[in-house]
C-alpha positions, 0 to 999 in steps of 0.5 A: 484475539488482542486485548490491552494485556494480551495477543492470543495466536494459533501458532505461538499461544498467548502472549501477555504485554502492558501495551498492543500496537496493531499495525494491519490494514484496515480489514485485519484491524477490524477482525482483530478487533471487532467494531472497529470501522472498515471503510469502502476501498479501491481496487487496483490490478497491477501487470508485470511484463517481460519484453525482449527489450526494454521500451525505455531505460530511463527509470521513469513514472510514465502517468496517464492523463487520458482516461479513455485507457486502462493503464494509469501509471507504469515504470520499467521497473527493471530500471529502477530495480535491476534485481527485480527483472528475470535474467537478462530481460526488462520488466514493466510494471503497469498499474490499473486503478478500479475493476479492470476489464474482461480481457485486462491483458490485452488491452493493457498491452495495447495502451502500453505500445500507446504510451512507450511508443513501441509494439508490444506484440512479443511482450510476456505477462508474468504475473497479474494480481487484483487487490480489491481492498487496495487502498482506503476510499476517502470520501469527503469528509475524510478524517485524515487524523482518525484516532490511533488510541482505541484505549489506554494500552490498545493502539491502531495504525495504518492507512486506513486512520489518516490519509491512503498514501505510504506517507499517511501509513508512516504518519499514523505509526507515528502517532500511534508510537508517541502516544504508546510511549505517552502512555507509558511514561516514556518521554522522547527525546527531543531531537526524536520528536522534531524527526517524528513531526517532521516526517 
């Protein structure tokens, strides 16, 4: 439960507050705060791979341009993040835009040995996971500046009130943050505010 003056939860009571900033996604944010509008979503499935070898060592975004294939971008994230593999083997991270097909895995597999150049055939799926509300649709005419301040003392943020991206998420944290502090009072600092509109 969140209000202006409060943020009741199962595990910690309540918590009195002169200010609730809420930094959810989309579908939380409505749940919490009941009318709040929760827009259509895009479904996205990642699939990490292990291999014997690497199919690459450059640390690169390979995109997809034909859309006859499953896969729309994958990195041998290994090379990227050496931390992020199992010991002493690569890992290769594909990503899959939308509903994925029946048999994902297999056709996946098949597109990657199309795209890094190699056979796939001892590659070993680790994990797959299918996020169905993985980024906020943005049909025309999509506000990209959705409001952040429900009411004096209530405050959303996240992708879902400016644009679906990582950058839109930041943007919208920002605006949130300036107009809390707004609200409160409490000026900025100018250098701070060249930093925030500049991000």
């Amino acid at each position: 439960d969140v209000s202006v003056s409060r943020v009741a939860t199962a595990e910690h009571g309540v918590f009195g507050c002169r200010s609730v900033l809420l930094a959810t996604g989309a579908r939380t944010a409505a749940e919490l705060l009941p009318g709040l509008r929760v827009p259509d979503f895009h479904a996205v499935t990642v699939l990490h791979h292990t291999a014997p070898a690497a199919p690459t060592e450059d640390p690169t975004l390979l995109l997809e341009s034909d859309p006859g294939g499953p896969v729309a971008h994958t990195v041998v994230m290994s090379a990227v993040d050496p931390s992020r593999a199992p010991a002493g083997r690569p890992l290769i991270t594909s990503t899959v835009l939308g509903t994925p097909p029946d048999d994902a895995e297999r056709r996946v597999r098949k597109h990657l040995a199309t795209l890094y150049g190699t056979s796939t055939d001892e590659w070993e799926l680790l994990a797959l996971h299918h996020t169905p509300d993985a980024a906020p649709a943005m049909r025309p005419p999509h506000d990209v500046r959705r409001s952040v301040r429900l009411l004096a003392g209530l405050y959303v943020c996240g992708d879902h009130r400016a644009t679906a991206t990582p950058q839109g998420t930041l943007a919208s944290a920002h605006r949130a943050a300036d107009a809390l502090l707004s609200d409160l009072g409490v000026r900025l600092p100018d250098g701070a505010r060249v930093a925030e509109e500049a991000a």
